[in-house]
C-alpha positions as CSV (number, residue, x, y, z in Angstrom):
1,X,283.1,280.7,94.7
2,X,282.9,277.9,97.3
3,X,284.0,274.8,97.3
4,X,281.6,272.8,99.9
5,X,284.3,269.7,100.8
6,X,286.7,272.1,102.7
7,X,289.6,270.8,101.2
8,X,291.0,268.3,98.6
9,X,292.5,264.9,99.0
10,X,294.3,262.4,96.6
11,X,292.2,260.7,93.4
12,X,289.7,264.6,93.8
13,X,289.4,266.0,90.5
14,X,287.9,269.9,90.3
15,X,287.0,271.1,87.6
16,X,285.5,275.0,86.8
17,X,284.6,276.9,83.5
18,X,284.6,280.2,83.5
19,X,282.9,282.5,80.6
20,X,282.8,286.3,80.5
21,X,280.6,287.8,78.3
22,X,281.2,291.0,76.1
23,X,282.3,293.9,77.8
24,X,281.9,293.0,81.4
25,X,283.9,293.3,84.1
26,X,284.2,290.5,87.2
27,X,285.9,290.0,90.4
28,X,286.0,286.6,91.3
29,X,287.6,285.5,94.5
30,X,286.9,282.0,97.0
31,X,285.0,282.1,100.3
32,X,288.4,280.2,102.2
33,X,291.6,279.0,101.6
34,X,292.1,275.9,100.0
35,X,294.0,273.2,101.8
36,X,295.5,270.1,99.9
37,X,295.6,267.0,102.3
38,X,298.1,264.3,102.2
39,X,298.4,261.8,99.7
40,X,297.2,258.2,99.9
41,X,299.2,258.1,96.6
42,X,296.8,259.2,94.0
43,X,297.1,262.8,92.8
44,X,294.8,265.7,93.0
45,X,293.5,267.5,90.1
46,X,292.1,271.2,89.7
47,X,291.6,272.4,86.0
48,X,290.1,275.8,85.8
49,X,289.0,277.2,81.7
50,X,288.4,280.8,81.4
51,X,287.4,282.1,78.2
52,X,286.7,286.3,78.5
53,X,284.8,287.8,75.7
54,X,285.6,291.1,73.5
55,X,286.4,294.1,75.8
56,X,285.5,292.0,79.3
57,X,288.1,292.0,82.3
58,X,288.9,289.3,84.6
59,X,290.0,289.5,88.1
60,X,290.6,286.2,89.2
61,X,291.9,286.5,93.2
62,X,291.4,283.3,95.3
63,X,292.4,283.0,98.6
64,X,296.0,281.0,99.0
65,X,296.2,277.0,98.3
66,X,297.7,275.2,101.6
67,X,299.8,271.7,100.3
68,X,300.1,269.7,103.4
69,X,303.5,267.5,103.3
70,X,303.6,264.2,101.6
71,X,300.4,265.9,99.2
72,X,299.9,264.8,95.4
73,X,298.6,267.7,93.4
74,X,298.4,269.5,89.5
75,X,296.5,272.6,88.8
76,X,295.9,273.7,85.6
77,X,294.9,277.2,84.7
78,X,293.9,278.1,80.8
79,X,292.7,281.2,80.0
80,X,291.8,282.4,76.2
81,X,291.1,286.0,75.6
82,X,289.4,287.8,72.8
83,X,290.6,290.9,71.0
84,X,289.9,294.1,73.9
85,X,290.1,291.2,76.7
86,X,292.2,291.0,79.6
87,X,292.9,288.9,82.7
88,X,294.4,289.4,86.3
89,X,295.3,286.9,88.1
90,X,297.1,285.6,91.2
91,X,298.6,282.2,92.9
92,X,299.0,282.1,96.6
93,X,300.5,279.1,97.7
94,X,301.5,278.4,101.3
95,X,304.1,275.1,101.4
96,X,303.3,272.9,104.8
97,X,301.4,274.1,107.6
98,X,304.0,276.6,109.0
99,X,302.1,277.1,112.8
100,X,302.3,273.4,113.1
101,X,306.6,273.3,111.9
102,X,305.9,271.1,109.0
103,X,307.6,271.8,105.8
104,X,307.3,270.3,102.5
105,X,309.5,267.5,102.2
106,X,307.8,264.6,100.6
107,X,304.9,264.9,97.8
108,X,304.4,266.7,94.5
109,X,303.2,270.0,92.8
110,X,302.7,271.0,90.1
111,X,300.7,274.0,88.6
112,X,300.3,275.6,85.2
113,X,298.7,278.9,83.8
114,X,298.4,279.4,79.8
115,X,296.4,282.7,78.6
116,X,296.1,282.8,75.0
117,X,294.4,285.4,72.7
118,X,293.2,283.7,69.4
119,X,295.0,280.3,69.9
120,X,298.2,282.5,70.4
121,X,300.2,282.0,73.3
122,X,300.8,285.6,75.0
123,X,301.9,283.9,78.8
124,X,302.7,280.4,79.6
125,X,303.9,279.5,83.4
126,X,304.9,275.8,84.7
127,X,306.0,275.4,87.7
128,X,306.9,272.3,89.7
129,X,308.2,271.5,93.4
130,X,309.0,268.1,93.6
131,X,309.2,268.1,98.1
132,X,312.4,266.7,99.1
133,X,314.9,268.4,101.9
134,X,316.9,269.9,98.7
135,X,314.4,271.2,97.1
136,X,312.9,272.9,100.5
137,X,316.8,274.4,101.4
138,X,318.1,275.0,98.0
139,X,318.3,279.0,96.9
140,X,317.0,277.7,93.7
141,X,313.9,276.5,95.3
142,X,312.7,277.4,98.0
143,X,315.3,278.6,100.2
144,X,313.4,277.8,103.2
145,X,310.6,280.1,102.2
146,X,307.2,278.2,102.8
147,X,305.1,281.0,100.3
148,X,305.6,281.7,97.2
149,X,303.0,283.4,95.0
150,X,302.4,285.0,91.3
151,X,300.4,287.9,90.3
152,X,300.2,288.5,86.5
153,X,298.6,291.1,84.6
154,X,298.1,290.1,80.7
155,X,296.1,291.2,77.7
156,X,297.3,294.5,78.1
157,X,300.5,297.0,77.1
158,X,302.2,298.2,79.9
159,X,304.1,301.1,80.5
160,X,308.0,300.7,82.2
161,X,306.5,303.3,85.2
162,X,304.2,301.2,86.2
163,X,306.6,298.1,86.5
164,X,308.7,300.6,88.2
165,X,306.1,302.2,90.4
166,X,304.7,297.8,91.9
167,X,308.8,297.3,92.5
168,X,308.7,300.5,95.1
169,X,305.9,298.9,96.5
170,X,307.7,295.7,96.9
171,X,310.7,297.3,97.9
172,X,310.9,296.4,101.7
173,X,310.0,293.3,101.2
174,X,312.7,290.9,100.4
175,X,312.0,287.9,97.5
176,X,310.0,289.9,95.4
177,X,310.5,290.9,91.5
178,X,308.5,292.5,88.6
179,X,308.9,291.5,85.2
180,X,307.2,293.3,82.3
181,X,305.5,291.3,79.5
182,X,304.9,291.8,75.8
183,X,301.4,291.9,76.7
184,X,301.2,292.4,80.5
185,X,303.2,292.5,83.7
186,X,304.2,289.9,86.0
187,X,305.0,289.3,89.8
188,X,306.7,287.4,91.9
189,X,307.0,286.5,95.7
190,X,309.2,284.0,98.0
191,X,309.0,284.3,101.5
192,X,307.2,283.4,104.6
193,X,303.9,285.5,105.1
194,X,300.9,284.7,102.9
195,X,299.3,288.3,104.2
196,X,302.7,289.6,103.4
197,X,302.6,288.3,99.7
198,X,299.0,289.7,99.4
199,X,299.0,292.7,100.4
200,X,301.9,293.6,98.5
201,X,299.5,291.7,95.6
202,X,296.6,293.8,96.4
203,X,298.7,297.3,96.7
204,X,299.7,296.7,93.4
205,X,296.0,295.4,92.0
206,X,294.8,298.7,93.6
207,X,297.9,300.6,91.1
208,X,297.0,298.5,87.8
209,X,293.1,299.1,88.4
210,X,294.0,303.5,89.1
211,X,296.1,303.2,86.0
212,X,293.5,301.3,83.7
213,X,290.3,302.3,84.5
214,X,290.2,304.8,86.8
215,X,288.6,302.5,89.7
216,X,290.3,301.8,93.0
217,X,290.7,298.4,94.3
218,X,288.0,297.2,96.6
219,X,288.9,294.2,98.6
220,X,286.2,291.9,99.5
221,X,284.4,291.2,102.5
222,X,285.1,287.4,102.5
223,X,288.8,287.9,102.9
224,X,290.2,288.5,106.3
225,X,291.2,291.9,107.3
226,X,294.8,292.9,106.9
């Protein structure tokens, strides 16, 4: 997907729909990173709607979202499944432009993921990071971390091996956790390497895709080599 502005500034509204049909199967990344520019005081907007027919799988993988201090911005992320379907998804987001020293210490996010199956909730996610100094040092906020990312596997049962075998793979890597879902599994990162955070993502993608159907996981060529 590409989004031709290169970026997204205060009052921007995106908005995507996403439809699978029956039975397919779709990888859908972006071509960059997407960067979130300061704030003139109007917030940003991104709502993405998914809706993934019977027996179709969804692997939605952008690139990571880069929120520049003193930046405004909501994303919200709905997904509704029908019976057989499933969705993978991930959030990458990097807090501050790191290379340049600057941290997140004045402007709001906000982002939200719902995936329902038949109007029924099976994952709901809200997070928000109001960017103040606390917030940014806090260990129940950032901790000085400027990445922090989500990985979530849902529509599907799965097994407590599996959640066992993506926490070995995260094992060296310290702010990371696995949680299993009723439907699903879910991951978390805190730290301060975006190619860190994915390639732990992608290992584990490449173990949920061996598991349920027999494919390995086949990064692509837009994404820069790691």
């Amino acid at each position: 997907m590409l989004h031709t502005a290169g970026g997204v500034v205060g009052g921007d509204l995106l908005s995507t729909d996403i439809q699978l049909q029956a039975r397919s199967h779709v990888v859908l990344t972006t071509a960059s990173a997407n960067k979130i520019y300061r704030s003139n005081g109007r917030e940003a907007r991104q709502t993405i709607q998914i809706r993934v027919e019977p027996d179709a799988i969804l692997e939605w993988l952008p690139q990571e979202t880069i929120v520049f201090n003193q930046a405004i911005y909501r994303q919200d992320l709905t997904v509704e499944l029908s019976p057989g379907a499933s969705w993978l998804g991930w959030e990458i987001t990097r807090f501050g432009r790191s290379a340049r020293g600057e941290t997140f210490v004045a402007g709001d996010w906000r982002s939200q993921t719902q995936v329902y199956r038949q109007g029924r909730p099976l994952w709901i996610d809200r997070q928000w990071l109001p960017g103040c100094p606390d917030t940014w040092h806090s260990p129940h906020g950032l901790a000085g971390c400027p990445v922090v990312g989500s990985f979530a596997w849902v529509g599907q049962a799965v097994t407590t091996e599996l959640v066992a075998q993506a926490r070995t793979l995260g094992q060296n890597q310290q702010g990371t956790g696995v949680t299993r879902l009723q439907q699903g599994m879910l991951c978390r990162y805190r730290g301060h390497s975006s190619r860190e955070a994915r390639q732990w993502f992608t290992q584990v993608w490449n173990l949920i895709r061996q598991a349920a159907w027999n494919r390995r996981a086949c990064p692509p060529r837009v994404w820069q080599i790691f």
